[in-house]
C-alpha positions in Angstrom: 63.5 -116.5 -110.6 64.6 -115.4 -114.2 61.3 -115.1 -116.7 63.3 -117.7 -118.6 63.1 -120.1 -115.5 59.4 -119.1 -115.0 58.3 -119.9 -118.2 60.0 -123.2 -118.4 58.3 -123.7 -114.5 55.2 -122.7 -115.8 55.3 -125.5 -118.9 56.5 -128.3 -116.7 53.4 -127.5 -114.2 50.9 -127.3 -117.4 52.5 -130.9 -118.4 52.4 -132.5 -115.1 48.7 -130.8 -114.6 47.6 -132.2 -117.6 48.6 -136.0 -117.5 47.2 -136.0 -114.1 44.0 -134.8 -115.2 44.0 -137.3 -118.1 44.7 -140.0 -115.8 42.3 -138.7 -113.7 38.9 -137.9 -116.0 39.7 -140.3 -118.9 41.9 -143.3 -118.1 40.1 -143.7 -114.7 43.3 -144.2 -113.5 44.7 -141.9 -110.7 48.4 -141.4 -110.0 48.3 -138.5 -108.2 46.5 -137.4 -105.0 43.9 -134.7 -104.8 46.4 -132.9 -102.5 49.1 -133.2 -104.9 46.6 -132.1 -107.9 45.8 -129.2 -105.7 49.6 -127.8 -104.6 50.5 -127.8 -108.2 47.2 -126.0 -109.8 47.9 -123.4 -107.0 51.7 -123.3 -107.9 50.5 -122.2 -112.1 47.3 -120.0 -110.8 50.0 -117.7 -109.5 52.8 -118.0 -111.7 50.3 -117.3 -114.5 48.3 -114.1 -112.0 51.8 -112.4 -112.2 53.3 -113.4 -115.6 49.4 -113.2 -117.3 51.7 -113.6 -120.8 52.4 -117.3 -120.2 48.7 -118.0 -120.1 48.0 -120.8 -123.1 44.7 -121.4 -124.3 45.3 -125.1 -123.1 46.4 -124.8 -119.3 44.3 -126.3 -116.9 43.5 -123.2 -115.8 41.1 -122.2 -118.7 38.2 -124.5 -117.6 37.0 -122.8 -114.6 34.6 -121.0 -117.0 34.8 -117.4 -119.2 32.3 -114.3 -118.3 28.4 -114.3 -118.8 27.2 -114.4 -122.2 24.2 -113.1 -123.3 23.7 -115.5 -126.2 24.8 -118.2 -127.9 26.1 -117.2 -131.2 25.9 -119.9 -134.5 29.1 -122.0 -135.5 28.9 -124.1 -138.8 30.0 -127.2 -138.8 33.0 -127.8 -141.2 31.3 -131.2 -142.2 27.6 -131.9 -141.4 26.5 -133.5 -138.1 23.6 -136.0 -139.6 21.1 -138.0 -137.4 21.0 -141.7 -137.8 18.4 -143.7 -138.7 16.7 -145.8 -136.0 15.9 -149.7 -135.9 14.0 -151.2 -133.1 13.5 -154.6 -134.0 16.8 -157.7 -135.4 14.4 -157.8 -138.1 15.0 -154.5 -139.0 18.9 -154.1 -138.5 19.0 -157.6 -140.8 17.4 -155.3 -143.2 19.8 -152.6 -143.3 22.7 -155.2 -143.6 21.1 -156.5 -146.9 20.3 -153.4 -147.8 24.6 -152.5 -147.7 25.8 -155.7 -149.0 23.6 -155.0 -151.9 25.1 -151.6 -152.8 28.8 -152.8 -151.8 28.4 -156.4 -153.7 27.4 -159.3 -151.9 30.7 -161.0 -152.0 32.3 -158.1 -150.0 33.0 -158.7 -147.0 31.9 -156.1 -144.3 33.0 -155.4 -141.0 31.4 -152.8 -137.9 31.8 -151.4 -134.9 29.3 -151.6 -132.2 29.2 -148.4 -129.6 26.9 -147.6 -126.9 24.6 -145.3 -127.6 25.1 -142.0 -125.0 21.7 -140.3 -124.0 23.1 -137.0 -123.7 24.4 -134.0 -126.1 26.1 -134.1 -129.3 29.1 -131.7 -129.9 31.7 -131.0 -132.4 35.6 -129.9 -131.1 37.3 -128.5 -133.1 41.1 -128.7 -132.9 43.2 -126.1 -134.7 47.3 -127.1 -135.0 46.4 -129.6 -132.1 44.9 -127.4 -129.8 41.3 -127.0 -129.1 39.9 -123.9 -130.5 35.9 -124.1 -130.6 33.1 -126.3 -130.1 29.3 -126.2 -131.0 26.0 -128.3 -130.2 25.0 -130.6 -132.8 22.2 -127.7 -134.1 20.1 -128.9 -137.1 23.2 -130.9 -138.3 24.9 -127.9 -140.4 25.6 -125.5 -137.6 25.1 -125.2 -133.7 25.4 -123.0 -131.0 29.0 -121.8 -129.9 29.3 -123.2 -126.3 33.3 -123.1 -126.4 33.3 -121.3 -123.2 31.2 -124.1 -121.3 33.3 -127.4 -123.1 36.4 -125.6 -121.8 35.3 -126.7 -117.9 35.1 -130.5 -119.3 38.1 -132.4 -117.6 37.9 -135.3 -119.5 37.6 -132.8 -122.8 41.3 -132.2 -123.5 42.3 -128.6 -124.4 45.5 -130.0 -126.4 46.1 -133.2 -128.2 48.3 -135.7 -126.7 50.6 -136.1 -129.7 53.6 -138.8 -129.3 56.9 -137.1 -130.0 57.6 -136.5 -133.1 54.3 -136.4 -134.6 52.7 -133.4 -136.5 49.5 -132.2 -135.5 46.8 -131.8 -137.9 46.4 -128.4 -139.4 42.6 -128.9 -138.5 40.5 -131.7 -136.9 36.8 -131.9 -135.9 36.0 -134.5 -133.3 32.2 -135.6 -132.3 31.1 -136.6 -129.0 28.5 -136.9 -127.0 28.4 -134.9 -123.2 26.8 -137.2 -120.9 25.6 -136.7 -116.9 26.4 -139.8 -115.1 24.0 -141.3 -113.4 25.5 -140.9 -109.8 26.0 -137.1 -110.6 22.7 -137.0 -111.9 21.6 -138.0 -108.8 23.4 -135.6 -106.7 22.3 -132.5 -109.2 18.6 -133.5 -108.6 19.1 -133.4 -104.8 21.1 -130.1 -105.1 18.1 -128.7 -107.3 15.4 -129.7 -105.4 17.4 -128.3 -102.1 18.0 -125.2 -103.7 13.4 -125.7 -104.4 14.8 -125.7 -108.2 13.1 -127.8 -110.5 14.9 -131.1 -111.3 15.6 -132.0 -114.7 13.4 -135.1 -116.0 16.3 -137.4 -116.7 20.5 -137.3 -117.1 19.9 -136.2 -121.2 18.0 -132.9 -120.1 20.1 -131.8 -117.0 23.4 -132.5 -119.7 21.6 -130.2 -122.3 21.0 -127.3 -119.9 24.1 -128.0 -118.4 25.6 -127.1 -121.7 23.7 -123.7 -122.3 24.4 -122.1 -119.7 25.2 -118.6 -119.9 27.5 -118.5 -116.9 29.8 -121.2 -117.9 31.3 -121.0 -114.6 27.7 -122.7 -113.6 28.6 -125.8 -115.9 32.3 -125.9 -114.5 29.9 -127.3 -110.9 27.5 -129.8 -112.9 28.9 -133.1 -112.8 29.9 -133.7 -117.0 31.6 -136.2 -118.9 32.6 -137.2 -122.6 32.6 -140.2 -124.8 34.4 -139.6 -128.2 32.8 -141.4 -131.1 34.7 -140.4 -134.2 35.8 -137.5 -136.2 34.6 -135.2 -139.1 36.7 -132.5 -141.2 40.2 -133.6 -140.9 43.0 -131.4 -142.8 46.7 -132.5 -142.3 45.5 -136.1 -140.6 46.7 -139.3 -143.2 46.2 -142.9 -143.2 43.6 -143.4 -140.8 41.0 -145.9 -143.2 38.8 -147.1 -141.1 36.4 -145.8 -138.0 38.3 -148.1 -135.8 41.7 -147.7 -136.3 39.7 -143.6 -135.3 38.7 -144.6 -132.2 42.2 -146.3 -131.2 44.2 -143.1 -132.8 41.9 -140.6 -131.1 42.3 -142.6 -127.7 46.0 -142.4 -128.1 46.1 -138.8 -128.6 43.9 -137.9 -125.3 40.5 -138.3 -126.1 37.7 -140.6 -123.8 36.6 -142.9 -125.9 34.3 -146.0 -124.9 35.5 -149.1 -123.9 33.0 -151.4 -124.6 33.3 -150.1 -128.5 33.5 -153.5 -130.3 34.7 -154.3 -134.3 32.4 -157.4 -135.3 32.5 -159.4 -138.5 29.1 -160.6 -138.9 25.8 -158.5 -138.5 24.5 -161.6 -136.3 26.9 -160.7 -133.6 26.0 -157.7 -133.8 22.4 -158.6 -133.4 23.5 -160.5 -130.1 25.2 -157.8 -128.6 22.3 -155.5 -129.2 20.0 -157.6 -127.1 23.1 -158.5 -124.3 23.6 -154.7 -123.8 19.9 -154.3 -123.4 20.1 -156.3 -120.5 23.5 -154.8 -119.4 22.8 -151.5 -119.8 21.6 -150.9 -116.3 25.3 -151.8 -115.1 26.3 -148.9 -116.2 26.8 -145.4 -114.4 25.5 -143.5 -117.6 22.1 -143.9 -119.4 22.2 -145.9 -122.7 19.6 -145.8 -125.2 20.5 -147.9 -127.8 23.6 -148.8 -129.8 25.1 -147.4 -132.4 26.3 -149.5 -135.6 28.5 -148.3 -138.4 30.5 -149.9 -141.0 33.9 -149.7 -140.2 35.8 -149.1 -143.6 35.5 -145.3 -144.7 35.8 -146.6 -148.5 32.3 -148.6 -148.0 30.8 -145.7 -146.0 31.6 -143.4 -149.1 30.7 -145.2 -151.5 27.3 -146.0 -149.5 27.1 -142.5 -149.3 23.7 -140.9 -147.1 20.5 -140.0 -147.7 18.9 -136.4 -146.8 22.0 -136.7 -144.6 21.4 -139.7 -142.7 24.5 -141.9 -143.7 23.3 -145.1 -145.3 26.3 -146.6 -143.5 25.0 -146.9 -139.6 22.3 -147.2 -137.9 21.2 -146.6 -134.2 19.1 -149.5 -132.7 16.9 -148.3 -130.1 15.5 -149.6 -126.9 13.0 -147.7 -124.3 14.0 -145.3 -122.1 15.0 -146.0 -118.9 13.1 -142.7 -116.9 9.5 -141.5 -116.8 7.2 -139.1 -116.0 3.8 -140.2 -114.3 1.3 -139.2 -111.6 2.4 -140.4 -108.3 -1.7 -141.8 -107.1 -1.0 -142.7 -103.5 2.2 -143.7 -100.3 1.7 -146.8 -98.6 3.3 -148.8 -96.0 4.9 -152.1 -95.8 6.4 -153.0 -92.0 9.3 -155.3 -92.6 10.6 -157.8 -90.9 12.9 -156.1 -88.3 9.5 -154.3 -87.9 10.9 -150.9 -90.3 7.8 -149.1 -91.7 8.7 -149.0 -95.4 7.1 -146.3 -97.3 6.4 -147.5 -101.3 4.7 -145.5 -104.0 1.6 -146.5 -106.3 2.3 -144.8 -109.6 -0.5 -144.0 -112.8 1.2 -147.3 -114.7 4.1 -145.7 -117.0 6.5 -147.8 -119.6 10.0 -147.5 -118.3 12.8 -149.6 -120.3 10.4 -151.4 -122.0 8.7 -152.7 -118.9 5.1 -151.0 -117.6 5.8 -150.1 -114.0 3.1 -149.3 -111.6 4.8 -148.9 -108.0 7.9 -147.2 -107.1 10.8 -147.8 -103.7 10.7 -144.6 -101.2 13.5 -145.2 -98.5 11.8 -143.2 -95.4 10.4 -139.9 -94.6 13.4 -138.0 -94.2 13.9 -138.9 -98.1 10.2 -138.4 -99.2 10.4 -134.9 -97.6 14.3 -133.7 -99.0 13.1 -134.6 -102.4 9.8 -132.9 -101.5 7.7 -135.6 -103.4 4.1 -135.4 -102.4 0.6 -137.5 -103.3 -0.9 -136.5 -106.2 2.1 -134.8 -108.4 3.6 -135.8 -111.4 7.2 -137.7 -110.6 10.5 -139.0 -112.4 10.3 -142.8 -112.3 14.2 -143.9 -112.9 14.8 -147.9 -113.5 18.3 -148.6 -112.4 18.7 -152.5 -112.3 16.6 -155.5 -112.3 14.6 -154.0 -109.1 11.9 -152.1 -108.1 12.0 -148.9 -109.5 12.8 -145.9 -107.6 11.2 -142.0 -107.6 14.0 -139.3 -108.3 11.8 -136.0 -107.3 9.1 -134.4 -108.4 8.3 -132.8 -112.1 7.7 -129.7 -112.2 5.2 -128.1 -110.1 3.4 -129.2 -106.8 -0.3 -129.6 -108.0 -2.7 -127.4 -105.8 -3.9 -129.3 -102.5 -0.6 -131.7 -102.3 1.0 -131.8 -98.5 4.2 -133.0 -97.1 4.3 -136.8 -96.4 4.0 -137.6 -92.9 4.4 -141.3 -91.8 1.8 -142.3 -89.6 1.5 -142.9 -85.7 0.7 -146.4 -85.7 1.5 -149.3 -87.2 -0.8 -150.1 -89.6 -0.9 -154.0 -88.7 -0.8 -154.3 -85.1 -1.7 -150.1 -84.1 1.4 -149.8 -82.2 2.8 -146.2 -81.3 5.9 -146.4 -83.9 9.4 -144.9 -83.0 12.2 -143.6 -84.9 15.4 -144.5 -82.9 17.9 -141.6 -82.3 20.3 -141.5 -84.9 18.4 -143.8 -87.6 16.6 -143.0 -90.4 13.7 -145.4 -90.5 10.7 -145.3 -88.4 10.3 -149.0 -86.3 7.1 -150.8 -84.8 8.3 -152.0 -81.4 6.1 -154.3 -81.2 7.8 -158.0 -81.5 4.6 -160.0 -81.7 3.5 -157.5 -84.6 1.8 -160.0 -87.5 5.0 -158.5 -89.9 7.9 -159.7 -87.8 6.6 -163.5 -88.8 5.9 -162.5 -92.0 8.0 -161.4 -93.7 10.9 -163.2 -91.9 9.2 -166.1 -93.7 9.7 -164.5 -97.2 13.1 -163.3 -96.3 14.0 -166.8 -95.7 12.4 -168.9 -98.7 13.6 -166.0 -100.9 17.2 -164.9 -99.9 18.6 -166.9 -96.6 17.3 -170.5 -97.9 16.6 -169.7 -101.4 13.7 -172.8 -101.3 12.7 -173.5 -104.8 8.9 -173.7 -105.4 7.8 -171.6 -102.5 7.2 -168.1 -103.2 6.2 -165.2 -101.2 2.9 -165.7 -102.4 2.8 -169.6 -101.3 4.1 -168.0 -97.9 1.4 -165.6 -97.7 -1.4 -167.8 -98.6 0.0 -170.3 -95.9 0.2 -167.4 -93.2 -3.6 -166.5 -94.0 -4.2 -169.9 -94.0 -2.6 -170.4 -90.5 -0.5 -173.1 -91.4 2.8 -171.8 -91.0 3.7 -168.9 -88.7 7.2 -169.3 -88.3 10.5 -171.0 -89.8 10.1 -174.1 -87.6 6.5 -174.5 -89.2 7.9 -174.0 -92.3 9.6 -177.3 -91.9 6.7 -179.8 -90.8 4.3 -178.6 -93.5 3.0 -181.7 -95.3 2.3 -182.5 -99.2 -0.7 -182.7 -98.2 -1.3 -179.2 -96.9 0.6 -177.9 -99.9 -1.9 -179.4 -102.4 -4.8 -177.9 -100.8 -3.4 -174.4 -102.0 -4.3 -173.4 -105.4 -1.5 -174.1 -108.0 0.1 -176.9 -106.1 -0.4 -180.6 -107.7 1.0 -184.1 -106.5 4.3 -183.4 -108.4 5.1 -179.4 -107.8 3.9 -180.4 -103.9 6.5 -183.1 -103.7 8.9 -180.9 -105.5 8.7 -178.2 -103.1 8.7 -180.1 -99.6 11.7 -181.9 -100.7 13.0 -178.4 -101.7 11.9 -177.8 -98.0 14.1 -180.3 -96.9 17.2 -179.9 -98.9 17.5 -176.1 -97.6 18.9 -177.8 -94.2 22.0 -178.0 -95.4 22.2 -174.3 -95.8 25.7 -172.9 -94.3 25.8 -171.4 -91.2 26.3 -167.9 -92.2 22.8 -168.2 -94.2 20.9 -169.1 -91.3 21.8 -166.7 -89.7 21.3 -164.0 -92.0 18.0 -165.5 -92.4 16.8 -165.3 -88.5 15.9 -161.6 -88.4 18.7 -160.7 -86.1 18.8 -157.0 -85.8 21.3 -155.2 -87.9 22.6 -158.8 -89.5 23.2 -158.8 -92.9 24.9 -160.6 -95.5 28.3 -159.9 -95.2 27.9 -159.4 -91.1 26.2 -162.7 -90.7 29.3 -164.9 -92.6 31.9 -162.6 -90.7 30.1 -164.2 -87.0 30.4 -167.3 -88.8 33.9 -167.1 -89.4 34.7 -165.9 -86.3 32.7 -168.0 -83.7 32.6 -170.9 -86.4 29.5 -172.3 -84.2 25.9 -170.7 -82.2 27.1 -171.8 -78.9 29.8 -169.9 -78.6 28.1 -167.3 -80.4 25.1 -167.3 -77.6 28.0 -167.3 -74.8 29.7 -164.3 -76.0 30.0 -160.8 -74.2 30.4 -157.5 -75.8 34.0 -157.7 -76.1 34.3 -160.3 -78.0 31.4 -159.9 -80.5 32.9 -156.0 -81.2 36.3 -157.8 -82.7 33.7 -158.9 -85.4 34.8 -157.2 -88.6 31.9 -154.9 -89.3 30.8 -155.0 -85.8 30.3 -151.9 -83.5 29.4 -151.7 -79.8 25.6 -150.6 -81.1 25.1 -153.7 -83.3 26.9 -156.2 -81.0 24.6 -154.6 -78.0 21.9 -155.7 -81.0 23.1 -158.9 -81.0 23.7 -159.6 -77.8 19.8 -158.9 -76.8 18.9 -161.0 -79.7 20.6 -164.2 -78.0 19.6 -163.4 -75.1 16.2 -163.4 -75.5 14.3 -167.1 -74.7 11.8 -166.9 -77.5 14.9 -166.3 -79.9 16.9 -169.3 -78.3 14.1 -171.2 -78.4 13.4 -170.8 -82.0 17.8 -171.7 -82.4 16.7 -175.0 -80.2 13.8 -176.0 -82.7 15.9 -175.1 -85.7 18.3 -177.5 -84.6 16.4 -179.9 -83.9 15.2 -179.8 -87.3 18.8 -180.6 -88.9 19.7 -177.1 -89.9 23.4 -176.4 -89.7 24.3 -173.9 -86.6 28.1 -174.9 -87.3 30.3 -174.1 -90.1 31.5 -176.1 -92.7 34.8 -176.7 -94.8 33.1 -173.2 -97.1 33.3 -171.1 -94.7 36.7 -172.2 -93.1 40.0 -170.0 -93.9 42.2 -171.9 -96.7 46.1 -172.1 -96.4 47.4 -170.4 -99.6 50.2 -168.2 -100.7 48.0 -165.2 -100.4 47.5 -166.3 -96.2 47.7 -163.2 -94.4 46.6 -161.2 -97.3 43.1 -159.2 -97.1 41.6 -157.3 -100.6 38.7 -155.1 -101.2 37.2 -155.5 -104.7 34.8 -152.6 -106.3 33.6 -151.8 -109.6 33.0 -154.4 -112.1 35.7 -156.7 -113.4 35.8 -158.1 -117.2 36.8 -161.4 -116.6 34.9 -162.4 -113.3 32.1 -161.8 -111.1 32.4 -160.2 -107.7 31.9 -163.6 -106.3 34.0 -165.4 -108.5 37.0 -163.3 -107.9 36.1 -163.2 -103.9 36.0 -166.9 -103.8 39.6 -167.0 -106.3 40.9 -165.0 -103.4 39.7 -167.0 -100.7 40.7 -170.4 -102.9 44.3 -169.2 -102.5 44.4 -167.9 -99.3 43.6 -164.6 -99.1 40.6 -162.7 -97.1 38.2 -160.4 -98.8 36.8 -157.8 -96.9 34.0 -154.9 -97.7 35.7 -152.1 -96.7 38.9 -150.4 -96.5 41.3 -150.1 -94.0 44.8 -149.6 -93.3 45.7 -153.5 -93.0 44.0 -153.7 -96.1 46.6 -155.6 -98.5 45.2 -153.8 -101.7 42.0 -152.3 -103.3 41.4 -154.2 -106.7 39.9 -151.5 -109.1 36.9 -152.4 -112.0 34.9 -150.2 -114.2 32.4 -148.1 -111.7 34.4 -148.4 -108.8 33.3 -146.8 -105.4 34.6 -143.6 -105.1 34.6 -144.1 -101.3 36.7 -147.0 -101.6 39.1 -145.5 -103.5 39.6 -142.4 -101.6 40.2 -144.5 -98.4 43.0 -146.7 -100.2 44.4 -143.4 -101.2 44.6 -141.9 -98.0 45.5 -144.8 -96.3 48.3 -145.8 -98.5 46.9 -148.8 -99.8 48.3 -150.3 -102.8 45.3 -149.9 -105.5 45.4 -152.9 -108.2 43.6 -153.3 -112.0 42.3 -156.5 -113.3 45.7 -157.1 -114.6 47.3 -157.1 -111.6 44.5 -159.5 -110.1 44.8 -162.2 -113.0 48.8 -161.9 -112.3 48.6 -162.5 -108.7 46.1 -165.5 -109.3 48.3 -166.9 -111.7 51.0 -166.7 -109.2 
């Protein structure tokens, strides 16, 4: 091959290389397989090993990080990086906006632009003749340290600007940013760390800093980073740009990972509203938010608002708690479930997380106790990742002197049964069926999740256990208003509001109630797919192995499960008085297959759609045909694709050659 044709080779790899990768780390969007990713890389790594001339500073093969560095030298910042000043409050953020209509004229109108607020490092790019030349930490706002070599192994950083043809680049251009850790990498570092008997970092801001100062950059090129562009600052050569959104949408056409959920809003009262709806939202997200960040979107108002000890007069940051902690971990206890699973939880020094105090904490089982090595008595990392009990991501720091191992212990701590831990499984078990938990908490699980009875509580259920007056589901259904207004908190009104609440939950589809009868290894989505396919319990009861494997979802382990279940006379006997009752053991017109032009179809949906839920897009599917199912496979008609998808999910599509479809592409086939 002439050098001629090697060179031109050589930039039609870079090209290819680098729209994939954009696709890839900032659209979200994939068009390429890993395979394919992988042959080509290879293909420049050696054209570029023998012909070292037609290396450019922006080939994909300059991130896999530069030699060790000693130190970190100091880069000025060719416009000054200020802070912003914090509100916490709508009282205070309605302050600020008086505060700008004042100086601007309260007749002028003013527009801004919301963003989420990143909780991880701020850095400056710089971009010389369109091609990225330097980049420094935010520093004390003038300069920062030069950590070019470690932004380099960013992939959703690009190394060249993606300029439409035609277009000049700017002679100079200095982008901010903010390099994040999401939360699922976050997750993975801390188990690496602690694996490796490494400290873990406190929280996704701290192991994104350290990430970043690395000497080794090819150390940060493993640690899982990300970008969110928020705006620019020195720009030479770069016209007609005049406010910070028309920014955002020029620096998202030119490359650049900027966030979608940036808004422009007219009035500051939306803005107020959004503030509070992303405080509730944020834990949808897979990167940590701590506020968001408001600006006034025309660059005329925002100079002539000018800043103050440079902290521009012209945005604010409101703030919210953070959403991970530090606290003493006080003591482990127990809780057997209702399958009889012995369910280690944590009792934690009380700690503010997110604005909420938090005094206990979720451990899954030993195996994960011991990996993360977190021990009575030390200092932990409470994380709160959604509207549940919070969870323990390792320890912090140091074991105190005196901690040990966790060990679960040899008996159940109701009934004193030998536990077991099942080859192959994870959780230890009490085998003991007539242990007090099995009736238990079946009873919570079934006012709570299968029948969802309103005005009985697990702590109604409780009392009524201790009580004696219910000790199953059956006696669940002949309690009296009478009984009821013996308890505490129950009067004539919320006692005939709750029995008739009692009552109405026979009507429950058959998929609930049986999710809600403690069948081994039955959950949601397994219960309505027995449902679906025996449609009624007696020929659910009658079936053998072979027919309950054809069960989506269903191996020969869990239909062995099942099969014992129903098998069992105190289990059909508890079928027979639940019938007798009125609840439904058939299905219904919900749970029957529709005709519709999507018949024959079947869909995954991950992630999380704009426009529906999960379960309103499931059941627009199912309206029109179509069947949804949980997991991919190669019958699977297509993969609709959200924000946050599954990674799994997507990689099996892939491989399997399964169409993957937007939200677009979903409202289009609907509308169809």
């Amino acid at each position: 091959m002439s050098i001629s044709n090697v060179e031109a080779r050589a930039k039609e790899l870079r090209e290819q290389l680098t729209q994939w990768s954009h696709e890839y780390y900032v659209l979200d969007d994939p068009t390429a397989s890993d395979a394919e990713y992988d042959a080509l890389y290879d293909e420049l790594v050696a054209l570029e090993e023998k012909h070292p001339e037609l290396v450019t500073p922006d080939s994909p093969t300059q991130r896999v990080g530069a030699p060790l560095t000693d130190r970190f030298e100091k880069l000025p910042h060719l416009s000054p990086m200020g802070s912003l000043e914090k509100v916490t409050t709508d009282e205070g953020l309605l302050k600020w906006s008086e505060d700008v209509r004042k100086r601007l004229g309260t007749d002028e109108p003013v527009r801004y632009v919301i963003e989420p607020k990143i909780d991880g490092s701020a850095i400056s790019l710089v971009y010389e003749d369109g091609v990225f030349t330097r980049g420094a930490t935010r520093g004390d706002g003038y300069q920062g340290e030069n950590v070019t070599p470690n932004l380099r192994t960013i992939k959703s950083i690009p190394l060249s600007l993606r300029l439409p043809e035609g277009e000049a680049s700017p002679a100079v251009l200095e982008v901010r940013g903010e390099v994040y850790m999401p939360l699922s990498g976050f997750n993975e570092f801390t188990e690496r760390q602690i694996a490796a008997g490494k400290s873990a970092a406190p929280n996704p801001r701290n192991a994104a800093a350290g990430s970043l100062r690395q000497k080794d950059s090819s150390i940060t090129a493993q640690r899982p980073l990300s970008i969110w562009v928020y705006g620019s600052g020195y720009r030479e050569g770069l016209e007609g740009l005049d406010t910070h959104w028309e920014t955002l949408e020029w620096l998202r056409e030119r490359g650049f990972r900027t966030n979608p959920f940036a808004e422009r809003l007219d009035s500051i009262e939306e803005v107020a509203k959004a503030c509070r709806e992303w405080e509730r939202r944020r834990v949808e997200l897979n990167y940590e938010i701590d506020g968001i960040v408001i600006k006034v979107d025309s660059f005329d108002q925002q100079r002539r608002l000018g800043s103050l000890h440079e902290r521009p007069r012209w945005a604010r940051a409101y703030k919210w708690a953070p959403m991970t902690a530090t606290t003493r971990l006080n003591k482990i206890l127990i809780r057997v479930g209702r399958t009889g699973a012995l369910n280690p939880w944590a009792v934690l020094e009380p700690v503010e997380v997110g604005g909420v105090t938090v005094s206990r904490a979720t451990l899954h089982n030993e195996e994960d106790i011991n990996r993360k090595d977190i021990r009575e008595g030390d200092d932990v990392i409470v994380q709160r990742a959604g509207d549940v009990i919070p969870q323990i991501v390792g320890p912090a720091g140091k074991h105190r002197a005196g901690t040990k191992p966790f060990k679960m212990p040899a008996n159940c701590p109701l009934c004193g049964t030998k536990i077991v831990k099942p080859e192959g499984e994870a959780m230890h078990r009490c085998p003991n069926r007539a242990c007090p938990s099995r009736g238990l908490e079946s009873l919570i699980n079934w006012v709570q999740a299968a029948a969802d009875i309103e005005g009985v509580g697990e702590q109604s259920i409780r009392r009524l256990w201790d009580l004696g007056l219910v000790r199953s589901i059956p006696d669940l259904y002949r309690l009296t208003k009478e009984q009821l207004m013996e308890l505490d908190g129950y009067g004539e009104i919320s006692a005939t509001n709750a029995i008739e609440s009692i009552h109405a939950s026979t009507a429950v589809p058959f998929n609930r109630v049986l999710f809600g009868l403690n069948i081994p290894d039955v959950g949601w989505v397994t219960a309505q797919n027995i449902a679906r396919h025996f449609e009624n319990v007696d020929r659910l009861i009658s079936a053998g192995m072979e027919e309950l494997v054809e069960v989506e979802g269903i191996g020969p382990e869990r239909a062995e499960a099942i099969a014992e279940w129903f098998s069992d006379p105190t289990n059909r006997q508890l079928v027979a008085e639940l019938r007798d009752l009125g609840l439904r053991f058939e299905i219904g017109d919900e749970l029957r297959p529709k005709e519709g032009p999507l018949t024959g179809c079947t869909y995954v949906v991950t992630g999380t759609l704009e426009n529906f839920t999960r379960d309103e897009a499931h059941a627009a599917l199912e309206e029109r045909g179509a069947k949804v199912s949980g997991s991919v496979s190669s019958k699977t008609t297509g993969v609709i694709v959200g924000e946050e998808p599954g990674s799994s999910k997507l990689a099996k599509a892939q491989k399997a050659g399964v169409p993957v479809l937007t939200e677009a592409d979903l409202l289009e086939l609907l509308a169809r």
